[in-house]
Backbone as ProteinMPNN parsed JSONL, in Angstrom:
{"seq_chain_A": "XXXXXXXXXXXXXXXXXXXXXXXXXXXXXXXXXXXXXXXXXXXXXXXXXXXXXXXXXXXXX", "coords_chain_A": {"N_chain_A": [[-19.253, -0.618, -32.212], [-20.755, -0.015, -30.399], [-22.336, 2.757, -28.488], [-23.517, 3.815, -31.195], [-25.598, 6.116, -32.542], [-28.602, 4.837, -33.633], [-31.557, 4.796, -36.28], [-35.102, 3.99, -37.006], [-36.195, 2.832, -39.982], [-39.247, 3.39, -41.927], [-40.861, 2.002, -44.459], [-43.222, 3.86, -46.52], [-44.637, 4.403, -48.672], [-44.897, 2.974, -51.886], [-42.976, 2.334, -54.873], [-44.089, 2.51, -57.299], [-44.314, 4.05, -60.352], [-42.176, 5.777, -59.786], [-39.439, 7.605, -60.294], [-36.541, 6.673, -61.617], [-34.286, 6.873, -60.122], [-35.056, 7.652, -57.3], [-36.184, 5.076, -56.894], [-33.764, 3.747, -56.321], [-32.579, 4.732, -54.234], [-34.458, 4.329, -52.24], [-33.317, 1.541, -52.498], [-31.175, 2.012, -51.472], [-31.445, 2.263, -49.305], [-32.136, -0.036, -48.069], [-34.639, -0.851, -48.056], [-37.591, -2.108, -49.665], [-39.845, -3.136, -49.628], [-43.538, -2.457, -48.709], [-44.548, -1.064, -45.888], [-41.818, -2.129, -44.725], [-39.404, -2.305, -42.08], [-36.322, -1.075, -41.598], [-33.164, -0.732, -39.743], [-30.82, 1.513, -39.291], [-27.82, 3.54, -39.073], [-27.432, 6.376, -37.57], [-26.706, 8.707, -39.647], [-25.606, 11.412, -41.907], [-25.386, 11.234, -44.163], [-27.382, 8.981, -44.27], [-29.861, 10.372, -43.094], [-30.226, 12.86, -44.962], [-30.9, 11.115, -47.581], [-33.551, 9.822, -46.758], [-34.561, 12.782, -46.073], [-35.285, 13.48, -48.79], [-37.214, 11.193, -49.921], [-39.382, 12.078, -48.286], [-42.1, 11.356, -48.913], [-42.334, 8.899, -48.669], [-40.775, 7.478, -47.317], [-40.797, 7.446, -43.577], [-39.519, 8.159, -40.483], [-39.515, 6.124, -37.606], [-40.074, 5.644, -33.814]], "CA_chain_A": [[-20.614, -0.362, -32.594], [-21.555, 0.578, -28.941], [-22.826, 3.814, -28.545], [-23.735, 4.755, -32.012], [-26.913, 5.995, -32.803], [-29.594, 4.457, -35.129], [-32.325, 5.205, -36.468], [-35.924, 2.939, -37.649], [-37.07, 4.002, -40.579], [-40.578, 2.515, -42.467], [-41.48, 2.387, -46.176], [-44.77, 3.979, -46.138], [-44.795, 4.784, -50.256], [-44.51, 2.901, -53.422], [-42.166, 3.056, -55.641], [-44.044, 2.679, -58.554], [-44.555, 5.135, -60.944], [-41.745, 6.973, -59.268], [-38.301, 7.596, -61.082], [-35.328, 5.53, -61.036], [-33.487, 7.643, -58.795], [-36.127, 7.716, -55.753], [-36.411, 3.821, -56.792], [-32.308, 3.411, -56.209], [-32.335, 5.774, -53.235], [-34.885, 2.915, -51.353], [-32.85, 0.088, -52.398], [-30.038, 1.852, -50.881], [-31.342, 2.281, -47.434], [-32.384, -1.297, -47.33], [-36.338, -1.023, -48.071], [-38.105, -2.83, -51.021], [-41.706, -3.772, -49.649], [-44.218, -1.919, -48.275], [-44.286, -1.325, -44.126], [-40.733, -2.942, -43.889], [-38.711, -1.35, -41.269], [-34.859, -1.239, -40.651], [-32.416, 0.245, -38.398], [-29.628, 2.327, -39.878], [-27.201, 4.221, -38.727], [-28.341, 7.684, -37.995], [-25.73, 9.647, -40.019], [-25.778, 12.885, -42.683], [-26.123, 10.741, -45.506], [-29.025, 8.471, -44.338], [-30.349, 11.855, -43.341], [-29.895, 12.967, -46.515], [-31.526, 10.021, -48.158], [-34.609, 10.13, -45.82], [-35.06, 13.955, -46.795], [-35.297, 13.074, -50.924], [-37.856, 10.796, -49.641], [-40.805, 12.126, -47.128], [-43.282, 10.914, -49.128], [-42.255, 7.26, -49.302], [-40.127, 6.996, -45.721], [-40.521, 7.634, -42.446], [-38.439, 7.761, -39.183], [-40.16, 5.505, -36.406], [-39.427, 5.216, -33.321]], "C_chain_A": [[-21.411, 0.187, -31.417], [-21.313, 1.787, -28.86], [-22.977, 4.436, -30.068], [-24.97, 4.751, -32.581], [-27.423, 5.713, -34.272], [-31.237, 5.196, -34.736], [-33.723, 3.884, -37.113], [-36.401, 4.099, -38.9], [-38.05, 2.866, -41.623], [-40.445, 3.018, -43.588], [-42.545, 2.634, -46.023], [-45.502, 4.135, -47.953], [-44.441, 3.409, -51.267], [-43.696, 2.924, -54.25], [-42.478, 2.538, -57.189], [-44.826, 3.92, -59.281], [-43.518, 6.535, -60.417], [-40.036, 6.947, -60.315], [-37.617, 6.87, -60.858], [-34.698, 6.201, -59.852], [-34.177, 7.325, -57.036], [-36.228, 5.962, -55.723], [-34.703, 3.276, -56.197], [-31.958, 4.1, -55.134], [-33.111, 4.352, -51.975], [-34.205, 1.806, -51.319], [-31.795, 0.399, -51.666], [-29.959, 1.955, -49.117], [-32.318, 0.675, -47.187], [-33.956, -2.053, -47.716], [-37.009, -1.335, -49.442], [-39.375, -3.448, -50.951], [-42.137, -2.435, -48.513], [-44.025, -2.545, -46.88], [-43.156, -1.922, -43.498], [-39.908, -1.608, -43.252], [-36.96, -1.83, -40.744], [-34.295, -0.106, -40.231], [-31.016, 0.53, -39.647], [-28.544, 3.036, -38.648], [-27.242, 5.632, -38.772], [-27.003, 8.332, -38.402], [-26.588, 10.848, -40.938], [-26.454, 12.43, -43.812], [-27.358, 9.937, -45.42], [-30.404, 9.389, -44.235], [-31.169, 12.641, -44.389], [-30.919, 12.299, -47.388], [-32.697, 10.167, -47.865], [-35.121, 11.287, -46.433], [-35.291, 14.082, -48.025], [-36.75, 12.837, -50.887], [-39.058, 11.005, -49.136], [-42.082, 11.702, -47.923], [-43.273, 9.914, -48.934], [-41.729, 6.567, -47.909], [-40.312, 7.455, -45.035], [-39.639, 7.088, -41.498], [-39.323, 7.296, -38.109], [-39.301, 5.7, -35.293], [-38.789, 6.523, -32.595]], "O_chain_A": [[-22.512, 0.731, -31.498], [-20.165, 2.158, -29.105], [-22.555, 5.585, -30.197], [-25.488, 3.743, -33.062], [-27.058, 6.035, -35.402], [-31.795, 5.725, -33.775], [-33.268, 2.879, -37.66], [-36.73, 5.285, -38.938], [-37.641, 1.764, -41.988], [-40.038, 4.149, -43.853], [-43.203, 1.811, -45.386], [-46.685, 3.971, -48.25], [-43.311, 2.97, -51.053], [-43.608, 4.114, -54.553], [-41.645, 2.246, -58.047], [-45.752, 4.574, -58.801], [-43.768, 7.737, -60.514], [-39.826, 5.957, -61.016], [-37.816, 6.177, -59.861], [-34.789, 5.808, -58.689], [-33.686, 6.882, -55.998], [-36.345, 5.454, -54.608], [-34.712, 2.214, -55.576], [-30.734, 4.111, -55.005], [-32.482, 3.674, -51.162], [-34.302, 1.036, -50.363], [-31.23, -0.533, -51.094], [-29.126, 1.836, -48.219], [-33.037, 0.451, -46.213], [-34.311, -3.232, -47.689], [-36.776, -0.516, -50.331], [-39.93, -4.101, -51.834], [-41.419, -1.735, -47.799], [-43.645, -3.669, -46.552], [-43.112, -2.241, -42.31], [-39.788, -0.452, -43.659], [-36.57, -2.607, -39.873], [-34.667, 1.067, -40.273], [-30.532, -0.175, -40.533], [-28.706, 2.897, -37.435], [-27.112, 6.194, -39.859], [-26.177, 8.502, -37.506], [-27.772, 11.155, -40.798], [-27.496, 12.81, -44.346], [-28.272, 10.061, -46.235], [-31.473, 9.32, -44.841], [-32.363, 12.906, -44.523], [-31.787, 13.004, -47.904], [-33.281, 10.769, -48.766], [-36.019, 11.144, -47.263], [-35.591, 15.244, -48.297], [-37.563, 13.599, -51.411], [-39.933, 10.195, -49.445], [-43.147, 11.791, -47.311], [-44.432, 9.498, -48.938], [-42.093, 5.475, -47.472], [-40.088, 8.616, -45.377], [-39.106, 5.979, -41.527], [-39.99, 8.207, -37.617], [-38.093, 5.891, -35.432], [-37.849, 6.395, -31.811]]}, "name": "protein", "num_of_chains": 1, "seq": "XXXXXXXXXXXXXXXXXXXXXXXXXXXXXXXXXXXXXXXXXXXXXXXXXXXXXXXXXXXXX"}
């Protein structure tokens, strides 16, 4: 696990009124309340995930 980069990333959005998809996309990077922040693993697919997102997540940090 040493040397591999992460990433923080914040819920800054809502997820109501938003589709299932964008609602199943947050649960999969970890985030389910407002302002919570975890660490990932910066890969393609969290990436990925993140970019779906910019309204709802940010990258801290």
């Amino acid at each position: 696990m040493a040397g591999k980069k992460t990433i923080k990333l914040k819920q800054i959005g809502s997820p109501i009124r938003r589709d299932e998809k964008q609602r199943k996309i947050l649960i999969g990077l970890g985030l389910n309340k407002m302002h919570k922040v975890v660490e990932r693993q910066d890969t393609p697919e969290v990436r990925g995930a993140v970019a779906k997102l910019p309204h709802m997540v940010a990258i801290v940090d």
